[in-house]
Every structure is written in structure tokens, then in C-alpha cells.
C-alpha positions as CSV (number, residue, x, y, z in Angstrom):
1,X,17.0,31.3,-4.0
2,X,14.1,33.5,-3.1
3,X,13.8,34.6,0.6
4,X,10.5,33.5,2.1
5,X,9.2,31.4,-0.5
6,X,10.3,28.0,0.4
7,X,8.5,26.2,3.0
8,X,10.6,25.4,6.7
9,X,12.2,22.4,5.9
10,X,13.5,20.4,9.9
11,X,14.1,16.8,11.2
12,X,10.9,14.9,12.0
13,X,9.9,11.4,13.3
14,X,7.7,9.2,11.2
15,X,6.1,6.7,13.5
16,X,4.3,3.4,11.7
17,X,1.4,1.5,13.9
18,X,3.9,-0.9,14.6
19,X,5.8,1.2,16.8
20,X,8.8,2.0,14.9
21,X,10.0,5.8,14.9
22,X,12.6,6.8,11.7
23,X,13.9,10.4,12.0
24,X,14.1,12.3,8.6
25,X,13.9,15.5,7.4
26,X,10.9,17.1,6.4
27,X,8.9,20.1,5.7
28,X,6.0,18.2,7.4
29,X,5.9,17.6,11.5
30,X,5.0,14.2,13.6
31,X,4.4,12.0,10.7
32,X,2.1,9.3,11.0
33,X,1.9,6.1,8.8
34,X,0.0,2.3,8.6
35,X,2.9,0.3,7.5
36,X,6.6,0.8,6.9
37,X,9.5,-1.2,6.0
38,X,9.8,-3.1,9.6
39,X,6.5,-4.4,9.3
40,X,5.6,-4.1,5.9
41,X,5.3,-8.2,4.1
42,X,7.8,-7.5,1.2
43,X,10.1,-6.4,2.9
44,X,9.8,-8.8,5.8
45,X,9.3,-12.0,3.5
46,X,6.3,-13.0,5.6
47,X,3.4,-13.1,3.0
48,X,-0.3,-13.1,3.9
49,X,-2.3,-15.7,2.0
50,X,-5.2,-14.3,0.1
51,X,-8.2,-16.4,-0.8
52,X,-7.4,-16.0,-4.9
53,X,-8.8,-19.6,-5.9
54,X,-12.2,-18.1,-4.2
55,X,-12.2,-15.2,-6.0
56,X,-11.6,-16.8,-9.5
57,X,-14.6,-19.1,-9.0
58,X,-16.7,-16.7,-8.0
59,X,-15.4,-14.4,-11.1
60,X,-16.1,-18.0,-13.3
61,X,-19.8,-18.4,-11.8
62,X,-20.5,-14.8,-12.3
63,X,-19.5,-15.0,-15.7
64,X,-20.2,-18.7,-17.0
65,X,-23.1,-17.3,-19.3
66,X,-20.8,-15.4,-21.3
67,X,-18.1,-18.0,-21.6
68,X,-21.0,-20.5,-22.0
69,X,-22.3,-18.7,-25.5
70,X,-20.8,-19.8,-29.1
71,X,-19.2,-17.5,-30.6
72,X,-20.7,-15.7,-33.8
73,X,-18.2,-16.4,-36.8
């Protein structure tokens, strides 16, 4: 390997906003993050419930002209 090419490469903490800390190594310092696998809902099995039957009406009323029209054959 080339000397002085390769960036410095040391142990670092990642801290998520939940407040867990997980010590890797890294050529960055003081890593911050949003979610990690503590907290994160796959791998915690506790799912948030999105409004999808909403959304698909609303997608349906938008649309309901186009679906609405006979087809040309």
C-alpha cells in the first residue's frame, strides 16, 4: 500500500436519537444517525399503521375520470 494516501481509519461511536451508542470503526468521527436497529420498526416487530385505504381512495377519486372512460377498440 501507498503511504499517505489512505484516509485515518480509528474506533468511533454512532449515537441514534434513541440514545443508543455502537462503537465501530470508522474513517469518520462522532457519528450521528435518526434510527438504528434498537429502535428501528423491522427490526423491533412494532409496526406503525399508515393510513393506506386513505390514500387509495384519494388515488381512485383523483383518477375516476380516467377509469370512468370506454376504452377505444
Amino acid at each position: 500500500m501507498k503511504k499517505g494516501i489512505h484516509p485515518e481509519y480509528a474506533d468511533t461511536n454512532i449515537r441514534c436519537a434513541c440514545g443508543n451508542e455502537i462503537e465501530v470503526g470508522s474513517t469518520k468521527t462522532n457519528i450521528s444517525v435518526e434510527i438504528c436497529s434498537k429502535c428501528h420498526p423491522f427490526f423491533t416487530g412494532k409496526q406503525k399503521l399508515i393510513d393506506t385505504a386513505g390514500r387509495i381512495e384519494r388515488f381512485r377519486k383523483k383518477y375516476e375520470k380516467f377509469q370512468n372512460q370506454e376504452k377505444p377498440t
